[in-house]
C-alpha positions as CSV (number, residue, x, y, z in Angstrom):
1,X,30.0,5.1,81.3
2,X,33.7,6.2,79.9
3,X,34.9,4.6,76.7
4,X,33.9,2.0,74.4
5,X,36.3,1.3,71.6
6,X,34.3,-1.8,70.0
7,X,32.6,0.3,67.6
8,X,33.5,0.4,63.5
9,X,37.3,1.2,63.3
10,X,37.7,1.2,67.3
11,X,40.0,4.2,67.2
12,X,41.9,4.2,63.5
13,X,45.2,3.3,64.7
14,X,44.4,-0.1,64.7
15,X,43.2,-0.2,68.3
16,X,40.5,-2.9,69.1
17,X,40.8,-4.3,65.1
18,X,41.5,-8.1,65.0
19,X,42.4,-10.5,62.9
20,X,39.4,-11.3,61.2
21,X,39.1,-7.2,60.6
22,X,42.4,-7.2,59.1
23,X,41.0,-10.5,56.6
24,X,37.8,-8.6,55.8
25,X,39.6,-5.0,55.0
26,X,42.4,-6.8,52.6
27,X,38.9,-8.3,51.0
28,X,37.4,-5.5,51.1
29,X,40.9,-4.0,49.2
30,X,40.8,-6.4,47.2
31,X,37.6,-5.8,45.8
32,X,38.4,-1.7,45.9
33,X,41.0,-2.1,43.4
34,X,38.9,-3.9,41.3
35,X,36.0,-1.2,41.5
36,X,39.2,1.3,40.2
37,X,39.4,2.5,43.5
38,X,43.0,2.2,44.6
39,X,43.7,4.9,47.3
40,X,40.6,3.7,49.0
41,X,42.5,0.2,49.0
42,X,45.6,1.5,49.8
43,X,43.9,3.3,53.3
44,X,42.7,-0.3,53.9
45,X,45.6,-2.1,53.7
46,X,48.1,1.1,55.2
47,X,46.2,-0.7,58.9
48,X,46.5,-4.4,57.5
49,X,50.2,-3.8,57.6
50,X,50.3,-2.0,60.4
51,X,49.3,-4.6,62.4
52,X,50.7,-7.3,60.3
53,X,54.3,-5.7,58.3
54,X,55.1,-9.6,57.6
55,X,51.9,-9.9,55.0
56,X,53.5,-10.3,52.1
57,X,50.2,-10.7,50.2
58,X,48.7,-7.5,51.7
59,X,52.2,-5.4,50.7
60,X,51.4,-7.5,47.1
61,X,48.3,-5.8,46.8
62,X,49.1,-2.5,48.0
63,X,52.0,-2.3,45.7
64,X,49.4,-3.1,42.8
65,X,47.1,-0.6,44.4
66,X,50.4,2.1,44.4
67,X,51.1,1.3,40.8
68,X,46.9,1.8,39.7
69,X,47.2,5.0,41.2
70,X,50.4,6.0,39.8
71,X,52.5,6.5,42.8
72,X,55.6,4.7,41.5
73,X,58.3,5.0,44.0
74,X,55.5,3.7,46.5
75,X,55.0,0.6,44.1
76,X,58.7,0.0,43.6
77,X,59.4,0.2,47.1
78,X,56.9,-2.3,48.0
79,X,57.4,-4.7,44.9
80,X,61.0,-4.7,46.1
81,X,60.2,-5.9,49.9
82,X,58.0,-8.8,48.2
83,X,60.7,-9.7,46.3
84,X,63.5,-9.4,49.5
85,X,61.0,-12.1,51.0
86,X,60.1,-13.8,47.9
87,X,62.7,-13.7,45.4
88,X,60.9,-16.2,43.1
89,X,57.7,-13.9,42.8
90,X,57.3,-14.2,39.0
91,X,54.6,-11.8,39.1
92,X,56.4,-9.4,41.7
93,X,59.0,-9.2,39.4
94,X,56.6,-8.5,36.4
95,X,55.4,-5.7,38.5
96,X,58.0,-4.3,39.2
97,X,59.4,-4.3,35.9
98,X,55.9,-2.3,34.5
99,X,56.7,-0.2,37.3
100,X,60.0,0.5,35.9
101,X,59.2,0.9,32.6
102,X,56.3,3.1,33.5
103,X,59.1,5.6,35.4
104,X,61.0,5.8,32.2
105,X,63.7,2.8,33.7
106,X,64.1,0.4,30.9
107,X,67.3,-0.9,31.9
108,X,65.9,-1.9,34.9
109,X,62.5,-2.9,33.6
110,X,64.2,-5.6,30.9
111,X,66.1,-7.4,34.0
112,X,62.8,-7.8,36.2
113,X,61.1,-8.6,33.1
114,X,63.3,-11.3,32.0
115,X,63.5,-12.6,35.7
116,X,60.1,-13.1,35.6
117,X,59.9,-15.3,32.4
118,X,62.5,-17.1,33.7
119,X,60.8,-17.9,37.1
120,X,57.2,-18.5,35.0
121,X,57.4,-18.7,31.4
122,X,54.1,-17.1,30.3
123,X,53.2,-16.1,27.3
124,X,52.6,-12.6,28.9
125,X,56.0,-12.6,30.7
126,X,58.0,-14.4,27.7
127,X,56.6,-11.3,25.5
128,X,57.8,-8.8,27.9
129,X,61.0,-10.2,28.5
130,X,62.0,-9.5,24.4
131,X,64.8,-12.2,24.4
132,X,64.8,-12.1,20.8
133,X,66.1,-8.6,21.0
């Protein structure tokens, strides 16, 4: 009788998802972009946000998910709201700067690389960063 919206997806805006939904599709993204699969996680986490644009962690991993699958200004532009929330994102900034220097920006890349070193002084980020040079 008429409409039932509780069944999987509940409508693909987002209507009828919950929280617990949103929890298991950033797993579930999560475990896409591991399987090399990052447009699949990027669908997955397009609703996350949706219904919750303050995630920070869920734009963290679509911006990873953007830079696997080589859409760069999508990456960058996510990277860089992480970073308005959480300046002292070591990684964030990392990213970003291998975003950078993947787009042919080294200026750019060297400051976010450096940044990051400074915030975390891995051996990774330290190596990156080239302050010897």
């Amino acid at each position: 009788m008429g409409r039932n919206s509780s069944g999987p997806g509940g409508g693909g805006s987002g209507a009828g998802r919950n929280p617990e939904t949103h929890v298991i599709d950033f797993r579930a993204a999560e475990q896409l972009l591991a399987a090399r699969d990052p447009r699949g996680a990027v669908k997955l986490l397009d609703e996350v946000i949706a219904a919750h644009p303050e995630n920070t962690a869920a734009r963290l991993l679509r911006a990873r998910a953007f830079f696997a699958s080589a859409q760069l200004r999508a990456a960058e532009l996510e990277f860089s709201i992480v970073l308005e929330r959480e300046p002292d994102n070591a990684f964030a900034h990392f990213a970003l700067a291998r975003t950078y220097e993947r787009a042919n920006r080294p200026g750019q890349a060297r400051r976010h690389f450096r940044l990051a070193a400074a915030l975390d002084p891995q051996p990774e980020y330290l190596a990156a960063a080239r302050f010897d040079g």
